[in-house]
C-alpha positions in Angstrom: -13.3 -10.4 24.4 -13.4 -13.4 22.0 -12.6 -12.0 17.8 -14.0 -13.4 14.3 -10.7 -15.0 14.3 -11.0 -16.7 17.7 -14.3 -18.6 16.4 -12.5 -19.2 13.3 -9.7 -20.8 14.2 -12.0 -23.2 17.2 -14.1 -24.0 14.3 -11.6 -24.5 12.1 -13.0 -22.2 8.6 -12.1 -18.8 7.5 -13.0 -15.8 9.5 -15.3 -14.8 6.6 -17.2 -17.5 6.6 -17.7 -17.3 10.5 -18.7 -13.9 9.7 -21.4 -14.4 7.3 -22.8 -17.4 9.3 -23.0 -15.7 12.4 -24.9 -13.0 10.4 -27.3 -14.8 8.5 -25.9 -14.2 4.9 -28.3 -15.9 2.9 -26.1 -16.5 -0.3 -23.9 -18.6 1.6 -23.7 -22.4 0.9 -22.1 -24.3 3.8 -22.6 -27.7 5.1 -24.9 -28.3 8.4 -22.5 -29.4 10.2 -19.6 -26.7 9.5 -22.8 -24.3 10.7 -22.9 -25.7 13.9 -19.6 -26.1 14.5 -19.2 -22.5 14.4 -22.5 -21.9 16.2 -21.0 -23.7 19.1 -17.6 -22.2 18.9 -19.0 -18.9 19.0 -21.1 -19.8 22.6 -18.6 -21.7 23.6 -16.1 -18.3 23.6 -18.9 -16.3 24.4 -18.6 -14.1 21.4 -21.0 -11.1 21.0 -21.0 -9.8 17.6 -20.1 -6.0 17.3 -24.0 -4.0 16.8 -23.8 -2.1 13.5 -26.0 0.8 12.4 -28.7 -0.3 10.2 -28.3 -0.2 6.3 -28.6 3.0 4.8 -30.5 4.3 1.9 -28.7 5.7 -1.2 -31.4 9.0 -0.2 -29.3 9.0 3.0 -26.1 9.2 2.0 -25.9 12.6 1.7 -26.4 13.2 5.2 -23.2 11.6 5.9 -20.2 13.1 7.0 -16.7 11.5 5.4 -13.6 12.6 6.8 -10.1 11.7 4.8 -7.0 11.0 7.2 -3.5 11.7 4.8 -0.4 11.3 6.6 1.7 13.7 3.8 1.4 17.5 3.4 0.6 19.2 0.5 4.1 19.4 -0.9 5.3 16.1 -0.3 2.1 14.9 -2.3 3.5 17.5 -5.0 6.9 15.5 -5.1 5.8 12.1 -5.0 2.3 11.7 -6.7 1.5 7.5 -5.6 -0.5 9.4 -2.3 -1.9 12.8 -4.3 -3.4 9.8 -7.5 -5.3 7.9 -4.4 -6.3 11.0 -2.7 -7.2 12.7 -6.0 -9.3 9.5 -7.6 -11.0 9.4 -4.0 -12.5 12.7 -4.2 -12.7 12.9 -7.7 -15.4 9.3 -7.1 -17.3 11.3 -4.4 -18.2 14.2 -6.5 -19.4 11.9 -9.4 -21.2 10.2 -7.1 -22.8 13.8 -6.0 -21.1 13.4 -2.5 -18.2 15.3 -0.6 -15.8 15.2 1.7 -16.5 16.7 4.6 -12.7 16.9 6.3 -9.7 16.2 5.0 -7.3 16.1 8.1 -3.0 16.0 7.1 -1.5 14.1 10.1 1.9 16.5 9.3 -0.7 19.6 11.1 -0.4 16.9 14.2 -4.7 17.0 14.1 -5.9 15.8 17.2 -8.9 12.8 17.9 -10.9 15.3 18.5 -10.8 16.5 14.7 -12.4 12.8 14.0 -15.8 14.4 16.0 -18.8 14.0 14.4 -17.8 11.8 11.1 -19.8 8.7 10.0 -16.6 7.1 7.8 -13.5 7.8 7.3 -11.0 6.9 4.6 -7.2 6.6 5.8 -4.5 7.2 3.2 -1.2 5.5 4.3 0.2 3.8 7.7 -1.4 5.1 10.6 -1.9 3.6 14.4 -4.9 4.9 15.6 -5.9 4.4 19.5 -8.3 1.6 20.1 -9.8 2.9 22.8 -10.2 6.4 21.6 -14.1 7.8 21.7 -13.7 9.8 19.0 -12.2 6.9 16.6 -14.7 4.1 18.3 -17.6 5.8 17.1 -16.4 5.8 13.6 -17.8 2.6 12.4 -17.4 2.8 8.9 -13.0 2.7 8.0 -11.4 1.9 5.4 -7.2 2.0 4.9 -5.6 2.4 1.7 -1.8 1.1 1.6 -1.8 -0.4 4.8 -4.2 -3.1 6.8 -3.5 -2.9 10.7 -6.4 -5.3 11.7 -8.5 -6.9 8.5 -10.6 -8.3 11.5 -12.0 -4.9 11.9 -11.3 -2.2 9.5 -11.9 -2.5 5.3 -8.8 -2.4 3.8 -6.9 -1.7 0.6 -3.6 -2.7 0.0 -0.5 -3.6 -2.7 1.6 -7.1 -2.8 5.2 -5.3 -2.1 6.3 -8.6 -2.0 4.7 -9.5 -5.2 6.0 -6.4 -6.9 9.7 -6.7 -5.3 10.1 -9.9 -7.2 8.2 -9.5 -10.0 11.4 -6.7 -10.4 14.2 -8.9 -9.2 12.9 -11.8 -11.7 13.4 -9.3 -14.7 16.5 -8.0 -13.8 18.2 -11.6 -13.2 16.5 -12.9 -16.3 17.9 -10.5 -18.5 21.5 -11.6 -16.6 21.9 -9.1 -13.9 23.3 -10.9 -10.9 24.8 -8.1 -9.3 21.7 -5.9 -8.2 21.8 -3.1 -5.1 18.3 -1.5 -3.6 17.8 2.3 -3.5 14.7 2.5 -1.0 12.8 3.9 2.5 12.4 2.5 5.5 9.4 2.3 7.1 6.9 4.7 9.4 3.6 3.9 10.9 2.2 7.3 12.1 0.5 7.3 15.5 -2.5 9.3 14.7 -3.1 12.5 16.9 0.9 12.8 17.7 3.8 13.5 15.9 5.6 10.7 16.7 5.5 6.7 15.0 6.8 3.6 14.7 9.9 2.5 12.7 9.8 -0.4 10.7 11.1 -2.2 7.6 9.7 -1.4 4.7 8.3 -4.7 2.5 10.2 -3.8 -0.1 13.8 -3.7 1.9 12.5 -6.4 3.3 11.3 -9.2 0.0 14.5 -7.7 -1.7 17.2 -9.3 1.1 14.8 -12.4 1.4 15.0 -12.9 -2.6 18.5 -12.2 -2.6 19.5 -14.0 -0.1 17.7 -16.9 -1.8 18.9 -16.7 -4.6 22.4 -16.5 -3.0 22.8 -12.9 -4.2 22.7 -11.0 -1.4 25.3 -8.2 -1.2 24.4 -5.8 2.2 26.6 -3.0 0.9 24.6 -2.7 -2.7 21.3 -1.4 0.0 20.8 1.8 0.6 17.8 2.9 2.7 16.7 6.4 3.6 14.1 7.9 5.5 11.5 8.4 2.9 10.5 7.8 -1.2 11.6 11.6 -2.4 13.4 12.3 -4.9 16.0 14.1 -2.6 16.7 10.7 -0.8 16.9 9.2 -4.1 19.8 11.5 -5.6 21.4 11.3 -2.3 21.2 7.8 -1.9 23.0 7.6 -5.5 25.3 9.8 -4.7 26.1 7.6 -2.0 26.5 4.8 -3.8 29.0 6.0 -6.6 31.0 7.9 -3.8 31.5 4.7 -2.0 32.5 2.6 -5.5 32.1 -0.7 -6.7 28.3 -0.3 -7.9 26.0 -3.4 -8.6 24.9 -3.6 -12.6 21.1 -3.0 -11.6 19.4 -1.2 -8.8 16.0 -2.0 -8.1 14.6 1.7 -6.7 11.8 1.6 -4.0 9.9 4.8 -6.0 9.7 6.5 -9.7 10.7 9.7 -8.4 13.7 8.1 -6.4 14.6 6.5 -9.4 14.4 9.8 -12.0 16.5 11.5 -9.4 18.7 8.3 -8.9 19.6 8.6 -12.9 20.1 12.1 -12.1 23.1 11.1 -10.0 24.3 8.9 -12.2 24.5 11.2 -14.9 26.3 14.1 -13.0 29.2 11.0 -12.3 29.2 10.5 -15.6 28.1 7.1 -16.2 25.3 6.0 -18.6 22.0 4.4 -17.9 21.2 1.2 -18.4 25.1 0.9 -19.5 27.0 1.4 -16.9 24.0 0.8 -14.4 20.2 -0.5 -15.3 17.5 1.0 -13.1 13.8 -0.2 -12.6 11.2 1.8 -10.4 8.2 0.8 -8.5 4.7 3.0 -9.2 4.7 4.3 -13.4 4.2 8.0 -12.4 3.4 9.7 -15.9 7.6 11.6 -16.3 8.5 7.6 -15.5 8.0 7.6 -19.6 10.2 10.4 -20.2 12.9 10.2 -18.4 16.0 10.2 -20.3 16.1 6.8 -21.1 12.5 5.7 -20.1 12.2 4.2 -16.8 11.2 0.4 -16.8 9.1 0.1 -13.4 6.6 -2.0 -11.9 2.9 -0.1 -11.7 1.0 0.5 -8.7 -3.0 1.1 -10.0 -3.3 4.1 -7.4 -6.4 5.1 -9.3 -7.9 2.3 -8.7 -7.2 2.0 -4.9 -9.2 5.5 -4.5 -11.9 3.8 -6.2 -11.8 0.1 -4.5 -12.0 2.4 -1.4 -14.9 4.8 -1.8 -17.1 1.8 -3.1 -16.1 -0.3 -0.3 -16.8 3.0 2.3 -19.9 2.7 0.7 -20.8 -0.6 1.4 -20.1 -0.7 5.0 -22.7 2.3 5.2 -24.8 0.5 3.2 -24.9 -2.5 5.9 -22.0 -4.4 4.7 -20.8 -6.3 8.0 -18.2 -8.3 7.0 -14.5 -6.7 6.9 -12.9 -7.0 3.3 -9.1 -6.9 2.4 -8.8 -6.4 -1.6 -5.3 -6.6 -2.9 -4.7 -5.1 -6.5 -2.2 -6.3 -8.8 0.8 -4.9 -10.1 1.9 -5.0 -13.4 5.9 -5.2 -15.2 6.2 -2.0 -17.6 9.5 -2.7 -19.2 11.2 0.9 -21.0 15.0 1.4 -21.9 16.2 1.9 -18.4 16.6 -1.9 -17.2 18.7 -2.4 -20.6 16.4 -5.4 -21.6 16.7 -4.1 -25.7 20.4 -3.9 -25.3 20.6 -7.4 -23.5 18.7 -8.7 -26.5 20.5 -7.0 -29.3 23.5 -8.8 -27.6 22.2 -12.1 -27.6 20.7 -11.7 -30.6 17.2 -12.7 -29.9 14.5 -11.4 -31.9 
């Protein structure tokens, strides 16, 4: 069955735009031609466009049933707060909006599809496969995924530039000298929804920080370190690690803030001083990021604000939005004590 993308790509425009002409948007400016170029790439490939409920009345949203998908149990969300903000500022902009969640459903209790039954739209916290074929899932038409797009063709999505924010990092820490820089971090796991089983992967930011690296000419595979997930268990361990096995880089870029707190734990109990012996910079400015001992310089993650990109764009699609978005937020350098940037500039004596 021909895709968006398909018509796209005969007609030679943006899926989007395919999109909006096929459906009539009236706020659209495109030339004649283009119009019927995508007209007759979309008969030529036979493409039938995918039958949506009709809008829905802000009266009627009430009546609708939302079901969350987290892939993180309670206590996990307790040691790493990036998932419990986004699940928190969800919920948090359904009640103001005098709306509720109907289900929340934690992959870690191994729910089955059949716990989807019933649900109008569904908001998906983290990486998750979900059968294509499944009824259950199929008859959700209203999804949205935050921190992870699996098909933008289809499903609303939510994301962050790891990429971005990976060397956004590595550009501070070389600019204030640092050539010598390791990587504390996770892989990667896509959850199969409705199993307890998933996909290994490499995480973005394992994978930007060898591309950079390696770029740059910098690239040193014993200075990574990569665990099985963003705690602040795998952090000190990981640290540990490192200092057992000698010879540390100046700087470690860390893949999480509560990796990195428990990364300068490590450090600490070997004796050696941060940012002196070793600088440090985080990725997501949780709220002890500022007080750890010295404050952590990390890149922010606006989790708040992907719990409330997601509600309004839920919304939309129940609403009568047709038209998939992607919406990538922005990320944003918080330098603190911890990356050694006052020292570096004491030394060099810049103001």
């Amino acid at each position: 069955m021909a895709t968006i993308r398909d018509v796209a790509g005969l007609a030679g425009v943006s899926p989007s735009t395919v999109s909006r002409v096929l459906n009539g948007d009236p706020s659209l400016s495109v030339l004649e031609e283009t119009r019927i170029k995508i007209l007759s790439a979309a008969e030529q490939l036979q493409y039938k466009a995918v039958q949506r409920k009709p809008a829905v009345k802000a009266a009627q949203l009430k009546d609708y049933k939302i079901g969350l998908v987290t892939f993180c149990s309670e206590q996990f969300e307790s040691e790493d707060p990036y998932y419990l903000s986004i699940r928190m500022q969800i919920e948090k902009e359904f009640n103001q909006l005098g709306l509720h969640i109907t289900r929340t459903i934690r992959w870690v209790n191994h729910e089955s599809y059949e716990s989807l039954s019933g649900l109008d739209g569904l908001i998906v916290i983290g990486k998750f496969e979900f059968d294509p074929y499944n009824l259950f899932f199929n008859r959700i038409q209203n999804v949205v995924f935050v921190d992870y797009s699996p098909d933008e063709d289809r499903f609303d999505s939510v994301v962050v530039d790891f990429n971005k924010v990976t060397t956004t990092a590595l550009d501070h820490l070389i600019g204030l000298g640092y050539t010598r820089i390791g990587l504390i971090s996770s892989r990667d796991f896509i959850n199969r929804f409705g199993s307890d089983s998933g996909i290994d992967s490499i995480d973005q930011r394992q994978s930007s920080f060898e591309a950079y690296m390696k770029q740059k000419n910098l690239y040193r595979p014993e200075h990574v370190h990569i665990g099985s997930d963003f705690s602040m268990s795998t952090g000190y361990q990981l640290m540990k690690a490192a200092v057992e096995k000698g010879n540390l880089p100046e700087a470690f870029l860390i893949g999480s803030d509560p990796m990195a707190i428990a990364a300068g734990r490590a450090l600490k109990e070997a004796g050696l001083k941060v940012p002196k012996d070793v600088a440090l910079v985080g990725i997501d400015d949780i709220e002890m990021a500022a007080y750890m001992d010295p404050p952590l310089t990390t890149i922010k993650i606006y989790t708040e604000q992907m719990g409330q990109t997601a509600v309004k764009m839920l919304l939309e699609r129940i609403e009568g939005r047709e038209v998939p978005l992607k919406v990538v937020l922005p990320s944003k350098l918080i330098i603190r004590n911890s990356c050694g940037a006052e020292r570096k500039l004491k030394s060099t004596g810049s103001a």
